[in-house]
C-alpha positions, 0 to 999 in steps of 0.5 A: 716766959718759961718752957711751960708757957710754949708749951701750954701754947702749943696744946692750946693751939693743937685743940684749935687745929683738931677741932678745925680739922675735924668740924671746919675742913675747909678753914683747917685747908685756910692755914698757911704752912710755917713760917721758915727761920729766916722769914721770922729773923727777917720780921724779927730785923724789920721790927728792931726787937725779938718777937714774943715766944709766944709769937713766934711760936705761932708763926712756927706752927702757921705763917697765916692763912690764905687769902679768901677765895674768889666765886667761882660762878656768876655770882660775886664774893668769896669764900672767906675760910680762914677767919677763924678768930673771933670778929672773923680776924684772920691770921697773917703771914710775917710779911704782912705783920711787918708791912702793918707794923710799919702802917702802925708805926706811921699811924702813932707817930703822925698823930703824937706829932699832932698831940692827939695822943701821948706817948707816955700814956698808959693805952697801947695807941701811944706805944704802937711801935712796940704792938706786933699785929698777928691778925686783921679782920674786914673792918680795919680793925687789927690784933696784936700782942704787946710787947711793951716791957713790963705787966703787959708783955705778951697782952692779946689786945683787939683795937678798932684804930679808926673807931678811935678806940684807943685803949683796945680790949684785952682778948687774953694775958697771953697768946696761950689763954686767947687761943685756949679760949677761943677753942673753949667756944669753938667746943662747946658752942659757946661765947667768947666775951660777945662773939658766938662761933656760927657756920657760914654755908656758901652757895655751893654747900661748904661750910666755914666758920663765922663769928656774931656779935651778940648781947652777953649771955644771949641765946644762939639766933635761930636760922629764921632770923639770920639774915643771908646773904644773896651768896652765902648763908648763914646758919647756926652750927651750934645751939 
């Protein structure tokens, strides 16, 4: 990891604030202050080894976003700004990367102990104690940079822990590519593998960003076949 690598990922992720800045208010508002020196060498204690520069250079610039927030009439649900990355992950604080490190530690060693999986295998599931979570999204789902020695150190990989997906998708070979890639989408309307950057507009007209899973190569859905939500709808920004 070199002084270039830092700082490809700060122009990376300079054009994914911009952008949200100016054409998503409402999820820029989402992101959290930085993280502080002492939060970040009190994860860095709690995991037992350095973060990847990477890493934690983007809990130098954002220590997660805010939590969703509730309706405010009658009607139930929240406003979910803040889920900026693709399966609408959200970024989270170092708190919560520590709490769910720990959960992944746990979910690895219990089920080694019971020879469902194998530590000396190649897929990251043998070796969560040495994935860092970076962002969840709703569906117990989780993103993490490997930090496993070797070709996979600073790996963006997304994994569905409950589905049984095991070897996980690999969103980027660095910090830096994923998000420089997920802002590509985000300018230009366009897929990031199969998620489509769309507008959720609320009930009360604000917008955020959403994400849809769709076929490689498919057209943006027309509004028309959107379905909405009672409180929230969903309509295409780009097309």
């Amino acid at each position: 990891m070199t002084a270039e690598d830092l700082v490809a990922f700060d122009r990376a992720w300079g054009r994914l604030e911009a952008w949200l800045a100016s054409q998503s208010p409402a999820d820029h508002a989402a992101l959290r202050a930085p993280a502080t020196a002492g939060e970040i060498a009190e994860l860095e204690e709690r995991l037992g080894f350095a973060l990847h520069p990477q890493l934690r250079r983007l809990l130098e610039r954002r220590n997660g976003v805010a939590e969703p927030e509730p309706n405010s009439g009658p009607e139930r649900g929240v406003f979910p700004a803040g889920g900026i990355l693709p399966l609408g992950h959200r970024l989270i604080s170092t708190t919560d990367i520590a709490s769910m490190h720990k959960i992944l530690v746990e979910v690895g060693e219990d089920n080694i102990e019971s020879e469902l999986w194998e530590e000396d295998d190649e897929d990251p599931a043998g070796h969560l104690h040495q994935c860092v979570p970076f962002a969840l999204p709703n569906d117990g789902g989780v993103a993490f940079v490997d930090h496993r020695p070797g070709a996979t150190y600073g790996q963006v990989l997304e994994m569905g822990i409950g589905s049984g997906d095991l070897e996980g998708t690999v969103w980027g070979t660095n910090l830096s590519e994923f998000v420089g890639a997920v802002a590509d989408a985000l300018e230009t309307g366009t897929a990031f593998s199969y998620h489509w950057p769309i507008t959720f507009e609320h009930s009360s007209g604000r917008t955020c960003i959403a994400w849809e899973v769709r076929a490689e190569n498919a057209a943006p859905a027309r509004f028309a076949e959107i379905a909405a939500a009672p409180a929230m709808q969903e309509r295409p920004r780009w097309s």
